[in-house]
PLY file of the C-alpha trace (Angstrom):
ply
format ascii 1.0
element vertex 327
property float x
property float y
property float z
element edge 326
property int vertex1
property int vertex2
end_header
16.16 5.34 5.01
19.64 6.88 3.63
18.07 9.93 3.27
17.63 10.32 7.04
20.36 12.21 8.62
23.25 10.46 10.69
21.54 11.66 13.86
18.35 9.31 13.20
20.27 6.27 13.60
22.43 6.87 16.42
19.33 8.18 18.19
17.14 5.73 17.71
20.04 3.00 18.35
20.47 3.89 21.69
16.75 4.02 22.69
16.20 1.00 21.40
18.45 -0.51 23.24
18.05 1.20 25.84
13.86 -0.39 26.21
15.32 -3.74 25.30
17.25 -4.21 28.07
14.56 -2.42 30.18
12.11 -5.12 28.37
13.93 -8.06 30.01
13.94 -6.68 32.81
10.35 -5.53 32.77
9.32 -8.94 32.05
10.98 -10.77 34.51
9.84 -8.93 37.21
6.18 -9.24 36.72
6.16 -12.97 35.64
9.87 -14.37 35.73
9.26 -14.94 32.02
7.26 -17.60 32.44
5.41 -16.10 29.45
8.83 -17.24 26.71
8.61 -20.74 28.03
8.88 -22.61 24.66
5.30 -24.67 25.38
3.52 -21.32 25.39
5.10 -20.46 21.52
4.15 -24.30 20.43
0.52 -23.45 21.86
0.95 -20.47 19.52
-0.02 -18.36 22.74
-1.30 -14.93 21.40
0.32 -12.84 24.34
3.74 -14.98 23.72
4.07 -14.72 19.99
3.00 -10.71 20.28
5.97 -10.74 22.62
8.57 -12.56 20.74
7.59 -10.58 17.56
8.48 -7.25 19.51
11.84 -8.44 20.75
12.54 -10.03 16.93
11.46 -6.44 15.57
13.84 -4.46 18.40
16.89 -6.89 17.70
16.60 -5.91 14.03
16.15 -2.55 14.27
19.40 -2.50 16.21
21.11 -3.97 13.68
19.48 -1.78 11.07
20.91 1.04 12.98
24.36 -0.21 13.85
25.23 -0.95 10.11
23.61 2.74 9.18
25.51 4.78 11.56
28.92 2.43 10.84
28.11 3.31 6.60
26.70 7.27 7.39
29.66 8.43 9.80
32.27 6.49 7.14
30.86 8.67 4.25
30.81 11.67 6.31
29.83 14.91 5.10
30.09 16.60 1.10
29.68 19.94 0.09
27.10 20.82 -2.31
28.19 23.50 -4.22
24.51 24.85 -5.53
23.56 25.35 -1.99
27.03 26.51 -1.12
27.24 24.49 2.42
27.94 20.67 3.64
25.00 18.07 3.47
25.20 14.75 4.56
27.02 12.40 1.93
23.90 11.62 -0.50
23.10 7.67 -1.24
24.04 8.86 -4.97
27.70 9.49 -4.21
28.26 6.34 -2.02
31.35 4.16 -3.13
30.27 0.38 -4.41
31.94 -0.68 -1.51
29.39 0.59 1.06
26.26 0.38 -1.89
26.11 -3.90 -1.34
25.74 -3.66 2.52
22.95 -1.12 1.92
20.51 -3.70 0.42
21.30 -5.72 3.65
20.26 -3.08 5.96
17.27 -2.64 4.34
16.27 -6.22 4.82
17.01 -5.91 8.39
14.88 -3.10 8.30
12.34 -4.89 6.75
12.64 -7.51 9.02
11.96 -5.40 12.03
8.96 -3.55 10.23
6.92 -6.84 9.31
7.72 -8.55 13.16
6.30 -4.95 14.36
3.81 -4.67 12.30
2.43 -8.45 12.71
2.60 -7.97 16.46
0.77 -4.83 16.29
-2.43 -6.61 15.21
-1.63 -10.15 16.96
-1.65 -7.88 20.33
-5.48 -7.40 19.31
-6.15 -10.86 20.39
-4.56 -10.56 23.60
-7.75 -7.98 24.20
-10.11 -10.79 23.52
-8.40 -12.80 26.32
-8.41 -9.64 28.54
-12.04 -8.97 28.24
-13.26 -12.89 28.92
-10.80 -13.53 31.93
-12.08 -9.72 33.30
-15.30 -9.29 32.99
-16.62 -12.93 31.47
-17.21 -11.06 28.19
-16.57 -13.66 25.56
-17.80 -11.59 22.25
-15.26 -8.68 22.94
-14.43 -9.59 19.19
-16.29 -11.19 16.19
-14.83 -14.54 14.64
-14.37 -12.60 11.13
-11.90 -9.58 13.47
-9.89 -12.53 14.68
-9.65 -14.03 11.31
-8.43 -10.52 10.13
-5.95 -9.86 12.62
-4.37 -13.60 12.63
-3.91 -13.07 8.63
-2.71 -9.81 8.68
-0.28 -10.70 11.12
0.95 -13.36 9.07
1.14 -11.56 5.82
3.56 -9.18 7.45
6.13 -11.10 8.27
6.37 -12.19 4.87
5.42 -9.28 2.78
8.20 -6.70 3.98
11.27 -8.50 3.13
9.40 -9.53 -0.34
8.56 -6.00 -1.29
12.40 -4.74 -0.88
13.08 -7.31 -4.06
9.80 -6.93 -6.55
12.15 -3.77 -7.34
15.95 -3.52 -8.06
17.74 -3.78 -5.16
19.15 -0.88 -4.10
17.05 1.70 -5.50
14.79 4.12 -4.46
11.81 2.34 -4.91
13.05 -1.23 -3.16
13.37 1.38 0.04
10.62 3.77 0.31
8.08 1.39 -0.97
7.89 -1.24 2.01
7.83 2.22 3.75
4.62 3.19 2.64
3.40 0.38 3.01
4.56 0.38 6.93
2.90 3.90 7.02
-0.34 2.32 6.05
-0.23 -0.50 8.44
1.28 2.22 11.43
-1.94 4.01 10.92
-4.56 1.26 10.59
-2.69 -0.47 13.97
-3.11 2.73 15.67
-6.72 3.27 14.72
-7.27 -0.12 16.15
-5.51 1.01 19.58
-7.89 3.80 19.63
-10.88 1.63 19.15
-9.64 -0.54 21.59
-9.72 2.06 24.52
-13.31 2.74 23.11
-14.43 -1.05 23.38
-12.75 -1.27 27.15
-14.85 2.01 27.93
-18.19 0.52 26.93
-17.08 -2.18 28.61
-16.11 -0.60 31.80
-19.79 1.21 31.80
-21.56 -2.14 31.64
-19.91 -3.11 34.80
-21.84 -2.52 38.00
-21.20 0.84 39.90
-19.33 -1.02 42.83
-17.29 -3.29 40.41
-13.95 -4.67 40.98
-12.83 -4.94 37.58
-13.60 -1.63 36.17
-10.11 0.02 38.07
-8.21 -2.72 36.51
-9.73 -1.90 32.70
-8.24 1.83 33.21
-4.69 -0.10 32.37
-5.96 -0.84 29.03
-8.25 1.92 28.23
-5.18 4.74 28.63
-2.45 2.75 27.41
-4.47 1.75 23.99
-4.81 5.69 23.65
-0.65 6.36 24.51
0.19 3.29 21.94
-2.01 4.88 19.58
-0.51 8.05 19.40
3.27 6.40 19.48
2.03 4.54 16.48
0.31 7.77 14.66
3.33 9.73 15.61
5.66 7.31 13.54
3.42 6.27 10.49
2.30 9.72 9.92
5.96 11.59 9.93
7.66 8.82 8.46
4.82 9.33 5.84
6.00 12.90 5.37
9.34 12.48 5.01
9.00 9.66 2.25
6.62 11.79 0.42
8.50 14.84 0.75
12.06 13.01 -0.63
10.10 11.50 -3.41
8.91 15.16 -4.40
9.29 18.37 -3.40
12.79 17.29 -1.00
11.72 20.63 0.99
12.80 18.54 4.42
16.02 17.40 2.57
17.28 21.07 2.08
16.79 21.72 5.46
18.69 19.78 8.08
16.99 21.49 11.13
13.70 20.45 9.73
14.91 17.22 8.40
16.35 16.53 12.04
13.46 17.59 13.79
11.36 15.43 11.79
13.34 12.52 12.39
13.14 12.92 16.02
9.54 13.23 16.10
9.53 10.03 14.07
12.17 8.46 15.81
10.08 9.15 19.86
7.09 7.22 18.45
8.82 4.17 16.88
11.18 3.57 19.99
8.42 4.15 22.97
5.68 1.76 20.83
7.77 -0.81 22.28
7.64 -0.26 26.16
4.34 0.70 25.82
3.10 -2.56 23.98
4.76 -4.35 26.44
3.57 -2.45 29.62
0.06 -3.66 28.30
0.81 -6.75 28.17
2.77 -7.08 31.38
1.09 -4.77 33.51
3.18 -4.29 36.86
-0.43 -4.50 39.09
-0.13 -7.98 38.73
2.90 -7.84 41.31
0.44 -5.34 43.85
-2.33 -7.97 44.29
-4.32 -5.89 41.47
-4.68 -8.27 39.16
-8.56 -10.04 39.13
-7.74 -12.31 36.15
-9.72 -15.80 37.26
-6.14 -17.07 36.10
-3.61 -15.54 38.21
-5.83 -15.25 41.20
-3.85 -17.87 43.91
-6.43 -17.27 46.73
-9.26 -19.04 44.45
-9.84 -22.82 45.07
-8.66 -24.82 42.04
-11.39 -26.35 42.01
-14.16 -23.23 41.81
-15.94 -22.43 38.73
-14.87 -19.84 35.95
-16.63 -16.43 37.37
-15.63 -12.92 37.58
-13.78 -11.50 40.19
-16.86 -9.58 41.29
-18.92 -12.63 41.85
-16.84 -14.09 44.34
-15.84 -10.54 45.59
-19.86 -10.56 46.38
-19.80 -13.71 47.88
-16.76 -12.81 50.25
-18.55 -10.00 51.25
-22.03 -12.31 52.36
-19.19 -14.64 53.84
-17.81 -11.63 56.13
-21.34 -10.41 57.25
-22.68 -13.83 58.31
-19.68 -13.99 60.48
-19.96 -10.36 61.69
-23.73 -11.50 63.36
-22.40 -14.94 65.01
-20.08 -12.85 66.57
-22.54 -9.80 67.80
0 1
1 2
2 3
3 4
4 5
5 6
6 7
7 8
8 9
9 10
10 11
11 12
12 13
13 14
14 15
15 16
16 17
17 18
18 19
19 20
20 21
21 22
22 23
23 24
24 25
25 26
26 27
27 28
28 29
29 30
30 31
31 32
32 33
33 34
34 35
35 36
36 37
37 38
38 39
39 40
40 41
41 42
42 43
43 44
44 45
45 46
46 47
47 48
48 49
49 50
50 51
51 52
52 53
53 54
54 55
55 56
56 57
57 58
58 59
59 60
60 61
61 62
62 63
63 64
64 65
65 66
66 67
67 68
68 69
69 70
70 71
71 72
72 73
73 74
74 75
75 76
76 77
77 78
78 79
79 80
80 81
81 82
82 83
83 84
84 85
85 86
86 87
87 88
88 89
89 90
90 91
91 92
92 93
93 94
94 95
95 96
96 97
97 98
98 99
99 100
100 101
101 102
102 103
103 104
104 105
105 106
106 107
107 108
108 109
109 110
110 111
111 112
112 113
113 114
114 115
115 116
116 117
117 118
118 119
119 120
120 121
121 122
122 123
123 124
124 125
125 126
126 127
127 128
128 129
129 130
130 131
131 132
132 133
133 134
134 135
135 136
136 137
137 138
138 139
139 140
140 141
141 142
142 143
143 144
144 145
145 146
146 147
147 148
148 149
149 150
150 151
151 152
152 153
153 154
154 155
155 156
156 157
157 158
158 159
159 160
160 161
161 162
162 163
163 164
164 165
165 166
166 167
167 168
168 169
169 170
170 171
171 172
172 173
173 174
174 175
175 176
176 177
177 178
178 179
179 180
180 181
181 182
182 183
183 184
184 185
185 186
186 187
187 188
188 189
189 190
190 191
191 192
192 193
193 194
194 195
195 196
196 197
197 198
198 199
199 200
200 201
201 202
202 203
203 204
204 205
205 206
206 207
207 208
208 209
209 210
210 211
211 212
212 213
213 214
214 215
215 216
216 217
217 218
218 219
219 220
220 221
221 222
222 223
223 224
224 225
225 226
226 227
227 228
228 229
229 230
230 231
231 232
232 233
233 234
234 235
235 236
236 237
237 238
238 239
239 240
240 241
241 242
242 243
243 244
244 245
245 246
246 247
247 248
248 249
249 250
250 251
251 252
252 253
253 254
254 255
255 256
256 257
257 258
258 259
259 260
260 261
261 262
262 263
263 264
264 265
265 266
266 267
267 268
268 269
269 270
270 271
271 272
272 273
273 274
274 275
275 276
276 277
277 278
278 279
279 280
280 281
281 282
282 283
283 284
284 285
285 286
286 287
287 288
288 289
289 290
290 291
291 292
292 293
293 294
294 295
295 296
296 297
297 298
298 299
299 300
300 301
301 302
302 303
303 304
304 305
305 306
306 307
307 308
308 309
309 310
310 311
311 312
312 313
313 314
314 315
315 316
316 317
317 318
318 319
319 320
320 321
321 322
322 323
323 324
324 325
325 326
């Protein structure tokens, strides 16, 4: 990422932070992080591990970007006498002294892509759970998706750091080709977000007219389709701007375009974070909103598993029995 300009990591440094400390926050309000507990990670809880992995991903990404501005505003700017202005101080002209740290960014960088990455497809599990506890809908996905999505999820974590070193380190291809590789992932993860929305949808449809529950699928439905589009936005420019370095460098010539770019890329990488976790912590849980069979405290403990609109049904015989003793 060297070939970014300054601006990219200072800009995406501070948002980061920014929705990590908004993350805590976030998550503490709507279930006093009762969700981190250290029994729900040894149960290998899908909606825990998702969570952890996006926290490990933002923490590295932070570091990513603190060593990158520290190294880009050190080298500060060289003039490039056949385009007669100042560019950024290219990779190419970096002292040895600042060259060594560089492979070490990169792993951090690495780092963060494979924990986002993995979560991105472990958070399709947490749908599986949504769609059983909601509407009783237990084949929401097949045995062979969850298969998929558990081994993908795995495989990231360790392919990312792996790639940076089948190649020298240090050289263009131990960077931009764990890149590609991200873009490929970014887009197949936000496919899947798209789908998702589609799947809650049909879902929503086979729910009676008067349902309970289909309000409370509108959560997932729109923010599948936002996440989707944070995770296009960053796999498909960041796509661009590795192609376009590797060949033509028409983006490189250009620091308006190369800046503008950047902070196209740089919007959809920061706000897949909130947004992933604003689906998984939705904030109508604190309103009374939430109808998960789970979370419900004014159901017996002792009642049978049944959707929400069951015993909202069954309330409403309850209330009309008592309406005619009384006339």
């Amino acid at each position: 990422m060297t070939h970014l300009s300054d601006y990219s990591y200072i800009d995406r440094g501070i948002g980061i932070l920014i929705f990590f400390i908004w993350a805590i926050d976030h998550i503490y309000t709507v279930d006093g992080l009762s969700s981190m507990k250290l029994s729900k990670i040894r149960k290998k809880d899908a909606k825990t591990l998702c969570t952890v992995l996006i926290f490990t991903s933002m923490l590295f990404v932070m570091l990513y970007d603190m060593l990158s501005i520290y190294i880009k505003y050190s080298m500060g700017m060289w003039y490039d006498s056949t385009m007669d202005k100042c560019v950024t101080m290219p990779k190419a002209r970096y002292p040895d002294a600042f060259l060594k740290p560089l492979v070490i960014t990169d792993f951090f960088f690495n780092l963060a892509w494979g924990t986002k990455g993995s979560a991105m497809f472990l958070i399709q599990l947490t749908w599986h759970h949504v769609s059983k506890t909601y509407a009783g809908k237990t084949d929401f996905l097949s045995s062979r998706e969850i298969q998929i999505f558990k081994f993908v999820s795995v495989i990231s974590i360790i392919l990312y750091p792996l790639l940076q070193f089948v190649f020298i380190p240090g050289t263009v291809l131990s960077t931009i080709t764990p890149q590609f590789v991200s873009n490929v992932q970014l887009l197949a993860a936000a496919i899947l977000s798209w789908y998702t929305s589609k799947r809650f949808t049909k879902l929503k449809q086979t729910l009676p007219n008067n349902s309970l529950i289909g309000p409370r699928l509108n959560h997932y439905i729109q923010k599948n389709r936002v996440l989707g589009a944070y995770l296009f936005m960053e796999g498909f420019f960041l796509f661009l701007l590795n192609l376009d370095f590797i060949t033509a460098k028409y983006t490189m010539h250009s620091k308006f375009l190369l800046d503008l770019l950047t902070r196209i890329l740089n919007f959809g990488s920061v706000m897949v974070y909130p947004t992933a976790l604003d689906l998984l912590y939705p904030l109508d849980v604190l309103k009374g909103q939430n109808t998960s069979i789970e979370q419900s405290k004014g159901l017996p403990t002792g009642m049978p598993r049944k959707t929400m609109d069951e015993y909202g049904m069954q309330l409403n015989d309850s209330r009309s029995i008592k309406r005619e003793i009384m006339m």
